[in-house]
ZASEPA-341649 format. One record per residue (C-alpha): y, z, x; chain. Coordinates in Angstrom, 2 decimals, always signed. Example, Ala and Ser with C-alpha at 12.3 -4.5 7.8 and 13.67 -1.06 7.14 Angstrom:
residues 2
+---------+---------+---------+--------+
!      c2 !      c3 !      c1 ! chaine !
+---------+---------+---------+--------+
!   -4.50 !   +7.80 !  +12.30 !      A !
!   -1.06 !   +7.14 !  +13.67 !      A !
+---------+---------+---------+--------+
end
This chain:
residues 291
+---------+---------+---------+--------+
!      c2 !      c3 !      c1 ! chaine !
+---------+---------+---------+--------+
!  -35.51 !  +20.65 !  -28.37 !      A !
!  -38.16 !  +18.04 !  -27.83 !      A !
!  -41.88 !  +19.05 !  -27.51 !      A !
!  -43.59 !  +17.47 !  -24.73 !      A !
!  -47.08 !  +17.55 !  -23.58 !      A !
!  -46.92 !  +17.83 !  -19.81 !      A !
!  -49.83 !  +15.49 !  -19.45 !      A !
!  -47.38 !  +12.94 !  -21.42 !      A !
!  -47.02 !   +9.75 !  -19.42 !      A !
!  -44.05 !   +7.15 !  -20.92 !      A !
!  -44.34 !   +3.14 !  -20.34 !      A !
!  -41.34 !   +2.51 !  -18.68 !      A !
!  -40.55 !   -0.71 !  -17.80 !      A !
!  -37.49 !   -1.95 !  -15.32 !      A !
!  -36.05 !   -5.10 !  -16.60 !      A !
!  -34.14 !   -6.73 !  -13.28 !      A !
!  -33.26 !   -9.69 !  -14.88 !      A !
!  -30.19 !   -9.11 !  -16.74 !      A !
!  -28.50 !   -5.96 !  -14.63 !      A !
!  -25.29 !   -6.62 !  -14.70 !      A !
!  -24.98 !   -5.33 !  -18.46 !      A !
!  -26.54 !   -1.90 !  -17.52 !      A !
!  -27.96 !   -1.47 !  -21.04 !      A !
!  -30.89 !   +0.76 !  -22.60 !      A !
!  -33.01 !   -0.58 !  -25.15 !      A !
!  -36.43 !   +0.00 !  -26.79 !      A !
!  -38.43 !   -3.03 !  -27.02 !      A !
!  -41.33 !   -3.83 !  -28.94 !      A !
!  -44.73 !   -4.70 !  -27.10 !      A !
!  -44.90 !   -7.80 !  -29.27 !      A !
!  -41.72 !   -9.35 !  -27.99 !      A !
!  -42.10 !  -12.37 !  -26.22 !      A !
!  -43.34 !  -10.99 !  -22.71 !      A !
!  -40.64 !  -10.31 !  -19.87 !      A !
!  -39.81 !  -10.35 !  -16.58 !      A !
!  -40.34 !   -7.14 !  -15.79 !      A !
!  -41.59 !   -4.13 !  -13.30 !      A !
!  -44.01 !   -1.72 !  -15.30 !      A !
!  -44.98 !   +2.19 !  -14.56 !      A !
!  -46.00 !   +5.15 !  -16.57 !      A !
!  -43.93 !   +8.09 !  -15.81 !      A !
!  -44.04 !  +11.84 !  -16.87 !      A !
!  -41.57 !  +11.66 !  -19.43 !      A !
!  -41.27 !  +16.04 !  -19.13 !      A !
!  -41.07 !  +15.94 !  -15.37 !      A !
!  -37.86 !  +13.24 !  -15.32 !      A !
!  -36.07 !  +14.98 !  -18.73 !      A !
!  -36.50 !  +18.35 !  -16.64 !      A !
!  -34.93 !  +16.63 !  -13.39 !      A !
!  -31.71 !  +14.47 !  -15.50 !      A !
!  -29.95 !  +14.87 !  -18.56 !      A !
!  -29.91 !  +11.33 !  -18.82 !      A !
!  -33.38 !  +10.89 !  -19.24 !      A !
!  -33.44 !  +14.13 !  -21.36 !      A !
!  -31.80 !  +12.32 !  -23.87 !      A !
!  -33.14 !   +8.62 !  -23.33 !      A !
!  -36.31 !  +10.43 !  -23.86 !      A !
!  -35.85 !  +12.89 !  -26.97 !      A !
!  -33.98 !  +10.01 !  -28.97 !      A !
!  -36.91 !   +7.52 !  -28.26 !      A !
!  -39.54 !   +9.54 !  -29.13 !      A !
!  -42.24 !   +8.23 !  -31.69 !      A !
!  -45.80 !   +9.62 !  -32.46 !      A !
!  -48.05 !   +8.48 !  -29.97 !      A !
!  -49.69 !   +5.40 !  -32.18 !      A !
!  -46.22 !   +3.91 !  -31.42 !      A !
!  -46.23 !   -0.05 !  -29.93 !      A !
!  -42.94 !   +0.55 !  -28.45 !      A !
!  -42.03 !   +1.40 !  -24.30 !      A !
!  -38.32 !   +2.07 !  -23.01 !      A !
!  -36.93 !   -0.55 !  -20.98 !      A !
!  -34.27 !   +0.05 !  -18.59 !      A !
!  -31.74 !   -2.95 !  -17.79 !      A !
!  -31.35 !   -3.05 !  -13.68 !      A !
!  -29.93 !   -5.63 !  -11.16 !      A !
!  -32.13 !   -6.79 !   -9.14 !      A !
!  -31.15 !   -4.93 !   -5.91 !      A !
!  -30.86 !   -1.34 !   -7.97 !      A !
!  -34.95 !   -1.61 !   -7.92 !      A !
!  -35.90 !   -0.37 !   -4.24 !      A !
!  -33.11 !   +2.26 !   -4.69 !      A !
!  -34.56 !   +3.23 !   -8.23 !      A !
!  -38.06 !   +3.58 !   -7.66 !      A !
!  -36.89 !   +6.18 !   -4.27 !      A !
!  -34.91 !   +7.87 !   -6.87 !      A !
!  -38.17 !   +8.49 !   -9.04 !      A !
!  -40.39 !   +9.13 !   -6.22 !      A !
!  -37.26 !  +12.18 !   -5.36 !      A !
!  -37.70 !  +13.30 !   -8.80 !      A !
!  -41.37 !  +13.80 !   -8.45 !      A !
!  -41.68 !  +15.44 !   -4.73 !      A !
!  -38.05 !  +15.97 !   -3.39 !      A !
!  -38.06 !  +13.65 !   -0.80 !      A !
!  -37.71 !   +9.93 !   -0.38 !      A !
!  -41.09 !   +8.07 !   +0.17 !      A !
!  -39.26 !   +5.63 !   +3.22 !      A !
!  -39.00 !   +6.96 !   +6.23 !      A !
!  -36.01 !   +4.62 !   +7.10 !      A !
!  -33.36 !   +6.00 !   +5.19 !      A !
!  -31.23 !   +5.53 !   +8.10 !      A !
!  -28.31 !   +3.61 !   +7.33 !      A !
!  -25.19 !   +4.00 !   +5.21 !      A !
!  -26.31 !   +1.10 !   +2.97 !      A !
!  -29.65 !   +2.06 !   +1.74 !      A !
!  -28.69 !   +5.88 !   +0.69 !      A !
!  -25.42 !   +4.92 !   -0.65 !      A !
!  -27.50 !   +2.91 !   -3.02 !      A !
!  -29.45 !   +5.43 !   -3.97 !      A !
!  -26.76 !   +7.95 !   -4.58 !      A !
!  -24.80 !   +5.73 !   -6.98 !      A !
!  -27.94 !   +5.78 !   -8.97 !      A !
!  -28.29 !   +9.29 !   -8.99 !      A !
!  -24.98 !   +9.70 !   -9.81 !      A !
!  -25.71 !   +7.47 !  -12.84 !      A !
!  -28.95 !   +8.65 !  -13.83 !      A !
!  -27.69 !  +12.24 !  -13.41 !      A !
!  -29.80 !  +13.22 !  -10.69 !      A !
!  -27.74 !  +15.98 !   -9.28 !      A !
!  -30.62 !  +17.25 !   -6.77 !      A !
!  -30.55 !  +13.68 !   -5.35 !      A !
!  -27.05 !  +13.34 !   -5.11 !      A !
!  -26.96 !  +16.62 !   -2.88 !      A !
!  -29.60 !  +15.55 !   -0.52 !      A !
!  -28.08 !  +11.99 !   -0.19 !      A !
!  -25.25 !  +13.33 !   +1.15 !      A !
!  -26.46 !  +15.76 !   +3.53 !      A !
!  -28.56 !  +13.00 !   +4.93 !      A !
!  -25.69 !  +11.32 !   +4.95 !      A !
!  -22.99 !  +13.55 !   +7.02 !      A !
!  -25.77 !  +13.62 !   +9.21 !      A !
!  -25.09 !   +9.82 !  +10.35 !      A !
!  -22.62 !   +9.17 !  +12.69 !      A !
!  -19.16 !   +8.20 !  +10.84 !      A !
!  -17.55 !   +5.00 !  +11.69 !      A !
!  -14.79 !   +3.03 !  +10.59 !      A !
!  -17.37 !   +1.03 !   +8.34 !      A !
!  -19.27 !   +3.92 !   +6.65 !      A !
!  -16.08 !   +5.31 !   +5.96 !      A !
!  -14.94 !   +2.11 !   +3.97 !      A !
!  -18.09 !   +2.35 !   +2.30 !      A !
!  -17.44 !   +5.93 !   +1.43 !      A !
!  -14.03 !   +5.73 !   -0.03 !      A !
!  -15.07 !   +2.03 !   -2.01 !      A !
!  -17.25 !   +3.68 !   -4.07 !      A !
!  -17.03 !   +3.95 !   -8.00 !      A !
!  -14.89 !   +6.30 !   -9.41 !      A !
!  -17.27 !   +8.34 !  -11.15 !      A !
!  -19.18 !   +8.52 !   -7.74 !      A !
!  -16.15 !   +9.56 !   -5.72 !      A !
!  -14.63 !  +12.23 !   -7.82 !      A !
!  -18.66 !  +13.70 !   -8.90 !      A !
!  -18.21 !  +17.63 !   -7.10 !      A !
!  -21.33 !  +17.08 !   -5.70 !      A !
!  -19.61 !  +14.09 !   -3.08 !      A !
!  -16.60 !  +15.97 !   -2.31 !      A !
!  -17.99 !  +16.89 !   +0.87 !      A !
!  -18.48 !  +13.68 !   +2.13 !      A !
!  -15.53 !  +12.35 !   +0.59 !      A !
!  -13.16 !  +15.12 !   +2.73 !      A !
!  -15.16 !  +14.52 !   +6.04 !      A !
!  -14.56 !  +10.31 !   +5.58 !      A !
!  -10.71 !  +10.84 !   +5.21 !      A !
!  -10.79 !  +13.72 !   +7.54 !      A !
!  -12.61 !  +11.07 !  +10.42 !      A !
!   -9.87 !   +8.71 !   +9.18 !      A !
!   -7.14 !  +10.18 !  +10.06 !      A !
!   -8.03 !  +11.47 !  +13.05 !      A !
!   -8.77 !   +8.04 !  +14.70 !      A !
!   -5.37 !   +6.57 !  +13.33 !      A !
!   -3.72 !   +9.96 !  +15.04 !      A !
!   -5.37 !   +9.68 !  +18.44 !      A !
!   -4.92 !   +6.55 !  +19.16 !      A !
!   -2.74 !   +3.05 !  +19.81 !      A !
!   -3.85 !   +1.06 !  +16.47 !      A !
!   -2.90 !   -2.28 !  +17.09 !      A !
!   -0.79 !   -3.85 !  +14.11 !      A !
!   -3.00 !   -6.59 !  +13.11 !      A !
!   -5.90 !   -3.77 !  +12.34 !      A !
!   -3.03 !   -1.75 !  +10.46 !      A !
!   -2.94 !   -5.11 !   +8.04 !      A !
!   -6.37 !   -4.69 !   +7.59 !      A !
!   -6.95 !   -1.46 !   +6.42 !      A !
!   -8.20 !   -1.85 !   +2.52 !      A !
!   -6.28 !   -0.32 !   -0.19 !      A !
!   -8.28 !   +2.97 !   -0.41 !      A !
!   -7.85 !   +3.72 !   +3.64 !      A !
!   -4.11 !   +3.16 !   +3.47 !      A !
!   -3.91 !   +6.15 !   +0.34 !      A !
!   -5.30 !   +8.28 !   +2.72 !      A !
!   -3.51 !   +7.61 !   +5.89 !      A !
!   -0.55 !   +7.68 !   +3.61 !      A !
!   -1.06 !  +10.67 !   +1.52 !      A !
!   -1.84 !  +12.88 !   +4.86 !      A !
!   +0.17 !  +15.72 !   +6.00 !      A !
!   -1.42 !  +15.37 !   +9.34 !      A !
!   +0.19 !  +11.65 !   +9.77 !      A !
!   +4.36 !  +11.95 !  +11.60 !      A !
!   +5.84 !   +8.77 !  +10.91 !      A !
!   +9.22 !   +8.15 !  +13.61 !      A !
!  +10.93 !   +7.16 !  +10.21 !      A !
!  +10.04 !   +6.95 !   +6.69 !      A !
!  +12.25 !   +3.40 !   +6.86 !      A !
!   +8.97 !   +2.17 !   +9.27 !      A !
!   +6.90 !   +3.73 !   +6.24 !      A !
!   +8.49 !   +1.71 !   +3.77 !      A !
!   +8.43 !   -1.55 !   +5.82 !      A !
!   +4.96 !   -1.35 !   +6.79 !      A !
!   +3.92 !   -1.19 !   +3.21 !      A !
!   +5.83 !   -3.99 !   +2.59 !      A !
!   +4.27 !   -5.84 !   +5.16 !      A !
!   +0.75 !   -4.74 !   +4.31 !      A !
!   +1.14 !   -5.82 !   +0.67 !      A !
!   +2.36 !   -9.35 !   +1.49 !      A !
!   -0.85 !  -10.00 !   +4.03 !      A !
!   -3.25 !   -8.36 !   +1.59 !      A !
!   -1.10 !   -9.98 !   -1.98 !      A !
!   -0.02 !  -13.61 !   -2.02 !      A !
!   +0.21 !  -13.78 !   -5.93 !      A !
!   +3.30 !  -11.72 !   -7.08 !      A !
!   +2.10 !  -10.05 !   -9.91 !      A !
!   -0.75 !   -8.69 !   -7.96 !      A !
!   +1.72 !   -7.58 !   -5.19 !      A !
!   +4.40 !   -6.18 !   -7.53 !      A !
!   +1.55 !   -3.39 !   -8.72 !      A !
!   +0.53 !   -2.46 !   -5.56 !      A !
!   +3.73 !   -1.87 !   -3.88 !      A !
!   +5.18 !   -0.13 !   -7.58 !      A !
!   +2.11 !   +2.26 !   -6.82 !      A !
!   +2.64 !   +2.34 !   -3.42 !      A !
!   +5.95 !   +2.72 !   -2.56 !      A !
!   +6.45 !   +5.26 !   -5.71 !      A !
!   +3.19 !   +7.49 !   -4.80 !      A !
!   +3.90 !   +7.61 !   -0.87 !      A !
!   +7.27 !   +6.93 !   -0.07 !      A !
!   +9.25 !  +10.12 !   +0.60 !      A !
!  +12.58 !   +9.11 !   -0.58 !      A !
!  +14.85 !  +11.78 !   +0.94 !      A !
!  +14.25 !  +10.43 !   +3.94 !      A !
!  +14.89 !   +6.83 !   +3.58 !      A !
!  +18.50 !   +5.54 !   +5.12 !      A !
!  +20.62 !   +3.83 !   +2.50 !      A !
!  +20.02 !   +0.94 !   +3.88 !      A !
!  +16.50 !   +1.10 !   +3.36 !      A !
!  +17.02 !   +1.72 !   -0.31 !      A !
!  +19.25 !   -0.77 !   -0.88 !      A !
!  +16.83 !   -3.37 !   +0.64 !      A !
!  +13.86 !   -1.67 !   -1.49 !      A !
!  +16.47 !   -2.29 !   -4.75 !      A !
!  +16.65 !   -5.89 !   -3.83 !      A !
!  +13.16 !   -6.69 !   -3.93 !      A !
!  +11.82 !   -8.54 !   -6.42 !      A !
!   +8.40 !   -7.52 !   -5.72 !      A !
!   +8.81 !   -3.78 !   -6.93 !      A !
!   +9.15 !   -2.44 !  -10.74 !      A !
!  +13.07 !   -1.79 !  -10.65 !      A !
!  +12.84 !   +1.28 !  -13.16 !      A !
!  +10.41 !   +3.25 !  -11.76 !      A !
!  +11.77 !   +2.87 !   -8.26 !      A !
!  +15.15 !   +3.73 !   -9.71 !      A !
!  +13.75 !   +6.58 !  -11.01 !      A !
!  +12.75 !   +7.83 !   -7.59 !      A !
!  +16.16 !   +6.91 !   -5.50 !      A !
!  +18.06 !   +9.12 !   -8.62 !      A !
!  +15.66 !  +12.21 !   -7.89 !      A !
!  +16.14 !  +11.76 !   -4.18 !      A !
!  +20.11 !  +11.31 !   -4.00 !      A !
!  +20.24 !  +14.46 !   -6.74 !      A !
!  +17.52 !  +16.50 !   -4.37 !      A !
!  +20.06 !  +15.87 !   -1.10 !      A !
!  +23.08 !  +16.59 !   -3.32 !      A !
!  +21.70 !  +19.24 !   -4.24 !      A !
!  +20.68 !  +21.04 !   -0.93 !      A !
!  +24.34 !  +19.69 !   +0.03 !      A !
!  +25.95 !  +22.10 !   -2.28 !      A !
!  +23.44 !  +24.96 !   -1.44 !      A !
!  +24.62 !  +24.51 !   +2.26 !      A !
!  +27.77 !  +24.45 !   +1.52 !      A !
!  +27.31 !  +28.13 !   -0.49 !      A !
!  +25.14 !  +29.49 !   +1.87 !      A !
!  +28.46 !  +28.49 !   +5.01 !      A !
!  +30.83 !  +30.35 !   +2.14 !      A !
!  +28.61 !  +33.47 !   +2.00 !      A !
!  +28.23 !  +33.35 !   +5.88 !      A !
!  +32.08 !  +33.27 !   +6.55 !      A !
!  +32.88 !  +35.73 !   +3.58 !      A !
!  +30.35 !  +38.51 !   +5.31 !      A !
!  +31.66 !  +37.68 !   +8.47 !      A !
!  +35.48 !  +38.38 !   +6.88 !      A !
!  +34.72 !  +41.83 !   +6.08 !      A !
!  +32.44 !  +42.73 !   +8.66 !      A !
!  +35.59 !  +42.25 !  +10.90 !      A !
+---------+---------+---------+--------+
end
């Protein structure tokens, strides 16, 4: 385990030039000088609060007669966000008192998610579910990364976005052209609710059709999203024949993985056929000796 001082203080300098390649490095003092923001920080007090910096920290450690400072790679926009993180780490709170919007704390909270802040990441989000929840926060929500989405800690927020969701499509009249527009991650949700009665699954199936050519001109771009689509959502024992023939006779959908779901749906209904048909026999043979 590394020994720190707690009086240690670390040059740390944000580099905002170059963020898009996210990188760490250790630079040398001597370099030719950078763009850059500069700050001493406790290097104890942030490897307590983040494993990240736990280990940026313990594998750049030097004696102290070292020329060398850790240098963080940032875009430009991550360095309001990044210096509230720090100012978290050291009190708890956030020094603005305009945290307000979705915008500004959503920024923060995918860099605590990426600097491993967990304590952050839990008060971002209940400052968060405390902001009214609208159609665009809720976009905003279910956009973000991956590793965002899925962390534990965002679960919360993540269930009361699709939860808000649904319920607006449910209670009321959503006009078509507003259907179209729903992005990619909305139309899982909507789609992958139990709370959501279709009239048919046919309207289902042509919806998504319709969605993917408004949202898909080129075909190879529309032939994955409707493969994922119609395979992930679609519940097949429900379609007409007619709807899967159509469905067979697109060229816009991967042909073996939809065939793959039309065999397990005809086999499913044959199957409950002939369990009907035993459970009728059974009936009538009961009946036979009862009488």
């Amino acid at each position: 385990m590394a020994n720190w001082s707690k009086s240690r203080f670390t040059p740390l300098s944000l580099d905002l030039r170059r963020g898009n390649e996210n990188q760490i490095q250790e630079t040398d003092k001597d370099e030719e000088e950078k763009k850059v923001v500069s700050m001493h920080v406790s290097s104890a007090l942030l490897a307590a609060k983040s494993p990240f910096f736990y280990k940026l920290f313990s594998n750049g450690m030097r004696d102290s007669n070292n020329r060398y400072e850790t240098t963080l790679k940032l875009e430009a926009s991550e360095e309001t966000p990044f210096k509230e993180l720090l100012h978290f780490m050291y009190s708890g709170k956030f020094s603005s008192t305009d945290l307000s919007d979705h915008h500004s704390l959503l920024d923060i909270l995918i860099l605590a998610d990426k600097y491993e802040v967990i304590q952050c990441m839990k008060y971002c989000v209940q400052l968060l579910l405390k902001l009214p929840m609208t159609q665009e926060s809720v976009r905003f929500y279910l956009e973000l990364p991956s590793s965002v989405s899925t962390n534990i800690e965002v679960q919360q927020l993540m269930d009361a976005s699709k939860k808000h969701l649904v319920a607006v499509f449910n209670e009321c009249e959503t006009p078509h052209n507003e259907l179209m527009n729903l992005s990619m991650a909305e139309l899982e949700v909507i789609l992958s609710s139990d709370d959501i009665l279709p009239n048919s699954e046919d309207d289902v199936s042509d919806f998504i059709m319709d969605w993917a050519n408004h949202h898909y001109p080129k075909l190879q771009e529309r032939r994955e999203a409707l493969s994922s689509l119609i395979t992930r959502f679609i519940r097949f024992p429900y379609l007409s024949c007619t709807c899967m023939r159509e469905l067979l006779e697109c060229k816009d959908i991967d042909k073996a993985a939809l065939l793959e779901c039309i065999t397990d749906s005809l086999l499913f209904k044959e199957e409950n056929l002939l369990r009907k048909h035993e459970l009728t026999y059974m009936d009538s043979t009961k009946k036979q000796f009862m009488q």
